[in-house]
C-alpha positions as CSV (number, residue, x, y, z in Angstrom):
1,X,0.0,0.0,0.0
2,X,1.2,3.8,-0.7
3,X,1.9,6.5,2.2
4,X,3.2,9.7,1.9
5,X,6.2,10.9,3.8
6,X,6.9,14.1,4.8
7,X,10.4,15.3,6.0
8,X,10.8,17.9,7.9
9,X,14.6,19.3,9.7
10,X,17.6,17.6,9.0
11,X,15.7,14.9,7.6
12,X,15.0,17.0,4.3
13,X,18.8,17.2,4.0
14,X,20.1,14.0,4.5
15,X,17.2,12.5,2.4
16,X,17.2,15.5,-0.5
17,X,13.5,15.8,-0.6
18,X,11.2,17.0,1.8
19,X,8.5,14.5,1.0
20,X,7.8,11.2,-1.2
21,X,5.5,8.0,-1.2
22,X,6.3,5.0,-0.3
23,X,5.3,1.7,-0.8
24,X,4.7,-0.6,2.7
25,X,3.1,-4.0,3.2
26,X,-0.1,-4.3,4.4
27,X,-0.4,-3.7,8.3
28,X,2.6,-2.6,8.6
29,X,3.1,-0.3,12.0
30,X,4.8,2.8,12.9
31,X,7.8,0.1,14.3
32,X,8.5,-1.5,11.0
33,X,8.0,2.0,9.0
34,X,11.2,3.1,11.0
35,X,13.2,0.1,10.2
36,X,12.1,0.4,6.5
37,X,13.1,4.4,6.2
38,X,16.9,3.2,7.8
39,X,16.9,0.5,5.1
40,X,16.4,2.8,2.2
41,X,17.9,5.9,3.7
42,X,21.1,5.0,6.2
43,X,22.0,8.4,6.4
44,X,19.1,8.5,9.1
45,X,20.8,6.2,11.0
46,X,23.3,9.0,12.4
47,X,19.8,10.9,14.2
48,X,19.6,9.7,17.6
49,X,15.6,9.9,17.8
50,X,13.1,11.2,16.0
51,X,9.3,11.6,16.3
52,X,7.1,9.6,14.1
53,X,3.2,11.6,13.0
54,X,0.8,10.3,11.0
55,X,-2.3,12.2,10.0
56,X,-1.1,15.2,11.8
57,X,-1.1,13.2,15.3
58,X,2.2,12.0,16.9
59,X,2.3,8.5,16.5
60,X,2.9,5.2,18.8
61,X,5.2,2.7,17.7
62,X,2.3,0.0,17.7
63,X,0.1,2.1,15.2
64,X,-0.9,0.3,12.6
65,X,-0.7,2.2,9.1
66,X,-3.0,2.8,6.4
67,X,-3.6,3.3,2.5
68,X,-2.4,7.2,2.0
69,X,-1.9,7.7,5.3
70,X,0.2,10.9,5.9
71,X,3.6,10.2,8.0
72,X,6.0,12.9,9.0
73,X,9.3,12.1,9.8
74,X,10.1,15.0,12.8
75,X,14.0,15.4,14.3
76,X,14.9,16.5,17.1
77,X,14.7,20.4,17.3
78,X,16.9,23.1,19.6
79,X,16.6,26.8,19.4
80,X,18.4,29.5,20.7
């Protein structure tokens, strides 16, 4: 099935694009989304934690994901 990811931060950097789709498997959760955007994107790897939203809403690692679901992939922020 087809989400779309949206970058935001750093993420749009190490990535090159601030959003794409991306095809998962069926029922697949917020969990194996993560391991599947460090498979096709190491460069993430060096980010110590990041937040995980879908549909505007920050997101559980149990979710469960759905067709066109909207997922936004939210570093770590600091501001002076």
């Amino acid at each position: 099935m087809k989400i779309q990811v949206l970058f935001f931060g750093i993420t749009t950097d190490l990535v090159a694009t601030s959003n794409l789709g991306l095809e998962v498997s069926k029922a697949s959760t917020v969990a194996s989304f993560k391991v599947l955007l460090k498979e096709k994107y190491p460069q993430l790897e060096n980010i110590d934690s990041y937040a995980i939203a879908v549909n505007e809403s920050y997101a559980a690692d149990e979710l469960v994901l759905k067709e066109n679901d909207i997922v936004a992939v939210i570093p770590p922020v600091s501001g002076g």
